[in-house]
C-alpha positions as CSV (number, residue, x, y, z in Angstrom):
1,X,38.9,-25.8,-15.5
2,X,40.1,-22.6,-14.2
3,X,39.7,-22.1,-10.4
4,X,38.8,-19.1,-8.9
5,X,34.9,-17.4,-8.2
6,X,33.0,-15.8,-11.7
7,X,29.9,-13.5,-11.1
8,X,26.9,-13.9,-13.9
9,X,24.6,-10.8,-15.0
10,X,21.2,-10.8,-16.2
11,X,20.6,-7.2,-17.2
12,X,17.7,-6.3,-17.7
13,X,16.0,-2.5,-18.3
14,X,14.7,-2.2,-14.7
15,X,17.3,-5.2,-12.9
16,X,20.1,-6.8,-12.4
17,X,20.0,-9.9,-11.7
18,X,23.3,-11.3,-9.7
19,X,24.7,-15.2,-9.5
20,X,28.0,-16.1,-8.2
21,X,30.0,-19.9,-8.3
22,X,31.9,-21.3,-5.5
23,X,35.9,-21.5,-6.3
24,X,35.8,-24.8,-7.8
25,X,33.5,-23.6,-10.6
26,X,31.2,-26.1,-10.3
27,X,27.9,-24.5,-9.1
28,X,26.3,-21.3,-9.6
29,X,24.0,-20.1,-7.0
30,X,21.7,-16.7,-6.5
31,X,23.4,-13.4,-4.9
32,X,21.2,-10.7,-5.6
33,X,18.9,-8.0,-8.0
34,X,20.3,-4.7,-8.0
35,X,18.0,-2.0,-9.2
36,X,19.0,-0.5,-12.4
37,X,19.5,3.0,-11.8
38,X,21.7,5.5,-9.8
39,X,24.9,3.5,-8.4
40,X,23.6,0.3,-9.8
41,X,26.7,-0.1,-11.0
42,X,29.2,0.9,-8.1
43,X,27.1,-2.3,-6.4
44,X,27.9,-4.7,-9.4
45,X,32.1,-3.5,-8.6
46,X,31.2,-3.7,-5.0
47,X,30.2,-7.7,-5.2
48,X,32.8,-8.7,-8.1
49,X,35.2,-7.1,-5.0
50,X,33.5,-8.5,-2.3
51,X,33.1,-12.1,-4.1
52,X,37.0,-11.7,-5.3
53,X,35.5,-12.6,-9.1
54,X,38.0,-13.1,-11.6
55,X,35.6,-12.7,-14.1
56,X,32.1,-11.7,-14.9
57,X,30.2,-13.3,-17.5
58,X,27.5,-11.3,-18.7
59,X,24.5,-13.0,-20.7
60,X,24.5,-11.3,-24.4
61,X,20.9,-11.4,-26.1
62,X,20.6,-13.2,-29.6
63,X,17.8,-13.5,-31.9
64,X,16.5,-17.3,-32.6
65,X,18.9,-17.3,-35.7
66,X,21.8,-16.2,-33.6
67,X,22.0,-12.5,-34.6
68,X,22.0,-9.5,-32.2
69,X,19.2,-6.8,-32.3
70,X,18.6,-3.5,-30.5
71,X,18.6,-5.3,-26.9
72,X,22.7,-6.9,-28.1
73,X,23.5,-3.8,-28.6
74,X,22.2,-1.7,-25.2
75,X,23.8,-5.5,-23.5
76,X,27.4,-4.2,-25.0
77,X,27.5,-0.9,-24.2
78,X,26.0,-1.5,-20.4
79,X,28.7,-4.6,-20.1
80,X,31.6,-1.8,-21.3
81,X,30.4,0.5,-18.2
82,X,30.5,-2.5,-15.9
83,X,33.9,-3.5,-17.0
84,X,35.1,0.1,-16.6
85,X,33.4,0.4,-13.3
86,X,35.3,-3.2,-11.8
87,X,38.3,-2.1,-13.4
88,X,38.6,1.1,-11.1
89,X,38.7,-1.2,-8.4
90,X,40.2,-4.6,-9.8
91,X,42.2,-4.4,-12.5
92,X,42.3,-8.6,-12.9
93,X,38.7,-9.1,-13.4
94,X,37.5,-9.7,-17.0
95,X,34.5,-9.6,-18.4
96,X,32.9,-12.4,-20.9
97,X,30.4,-12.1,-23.0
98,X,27.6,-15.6,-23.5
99,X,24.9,-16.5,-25.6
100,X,21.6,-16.2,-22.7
101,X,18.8,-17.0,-25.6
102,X,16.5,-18.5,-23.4
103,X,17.2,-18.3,-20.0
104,X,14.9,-16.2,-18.4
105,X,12.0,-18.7,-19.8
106,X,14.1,-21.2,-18.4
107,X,14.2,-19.6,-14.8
108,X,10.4,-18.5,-15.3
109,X,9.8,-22.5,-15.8
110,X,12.5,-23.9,-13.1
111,X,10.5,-21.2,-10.6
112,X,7.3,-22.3,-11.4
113,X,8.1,-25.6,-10.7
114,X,9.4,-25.3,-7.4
115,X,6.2,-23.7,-6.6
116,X,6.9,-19.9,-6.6
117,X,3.9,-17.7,-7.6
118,X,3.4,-14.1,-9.0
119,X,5.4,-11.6,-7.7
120,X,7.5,-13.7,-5.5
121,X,8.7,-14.9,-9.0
122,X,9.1,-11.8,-10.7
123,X,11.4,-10.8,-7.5
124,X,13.9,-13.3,-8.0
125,X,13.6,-14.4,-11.7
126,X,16.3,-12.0,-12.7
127,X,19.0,-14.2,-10.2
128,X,17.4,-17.3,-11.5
129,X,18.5,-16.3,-15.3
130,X,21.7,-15.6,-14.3
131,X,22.0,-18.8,-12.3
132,X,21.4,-20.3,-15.6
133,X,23.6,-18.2,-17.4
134,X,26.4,-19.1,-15.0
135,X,25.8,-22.3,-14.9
136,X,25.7,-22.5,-18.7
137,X,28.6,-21.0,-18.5
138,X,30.7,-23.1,-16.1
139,X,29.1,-26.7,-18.1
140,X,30.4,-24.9,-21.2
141,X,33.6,-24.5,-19.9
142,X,34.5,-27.9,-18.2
143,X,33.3,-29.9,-21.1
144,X,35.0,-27.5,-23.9
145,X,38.5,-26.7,-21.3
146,X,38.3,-23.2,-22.9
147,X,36.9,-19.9,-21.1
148,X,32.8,-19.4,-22.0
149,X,31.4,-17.0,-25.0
150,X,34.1,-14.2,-26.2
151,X,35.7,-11.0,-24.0
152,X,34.4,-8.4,-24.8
């Protein structure tokens, strides 16, 4: 298992959801939802530095069949901007591209469950899919010994 922190993104059209793992890479745990918009991305650079991420695994959409649509697509090209954006400030940090077909039902369910309603839910549903995302991620890795999904 490589040591060292990883970031998760859930992008979505109107957020960003944030997650983050301790050094160890054992757990993943909430950070954030950025607004998608105007310097949405400066703030995604800003945590990778603040966090000291060596990498940021970003979840790539696929269909049921494991093809990538329209929304694959829009995932690439936004995950090229953040990896340009990190870059100008952190040359070392990669970014990793992972299979996130169904995580935000998973968060949606996981929230539920621990009793969070309406729009308290829809507020931090986008961290809770990349919680799972991460988490995925980090699993994947420890039981495999090889880095999660492909580079992009």
């Amino acid at each position: 298992m490589r040591r060292g922190v990883r970031i998760a993104l859930d992008i979505g059209d109107a957020r960003i959801g944030v997650a983050s793992s301790d050094p160890h890479g054992i757990l993943a745990t909430p950070v954030e939802t950025v607004r998608r918009g105007p310097g949405d991305l400066d703030r995604i650079a800003a945590l990778a530095a603040e966090l000291e991420a060596f990498e940021i695994v970003i979840g790539l959409p696929r269909s049921l069949s494991g093809g990538e649509g329209p929304a694959a697509v829009k995932i690439r090209e936004t995950a090229e901007q953040v990896q340009d954006k990190v870059r100008e400030t952190n040359s070392g940090t990669t970014v990793r591209l992972v299979d996130e077909r169904f995580t935000t039902v998973t968060a949606e369910r996981q929230l539920r469950e621990r009793g969070k309603k309406g729009s308290k839910r829809r507020a931090v549903v986008d961290q809770a899919a990349a919680v799972v995302i991460l988490q995925h991620a980090l699993d994947l890795e420890r039981e495999t010994g090889n880095p999660p999904g492909r580079p992009l």
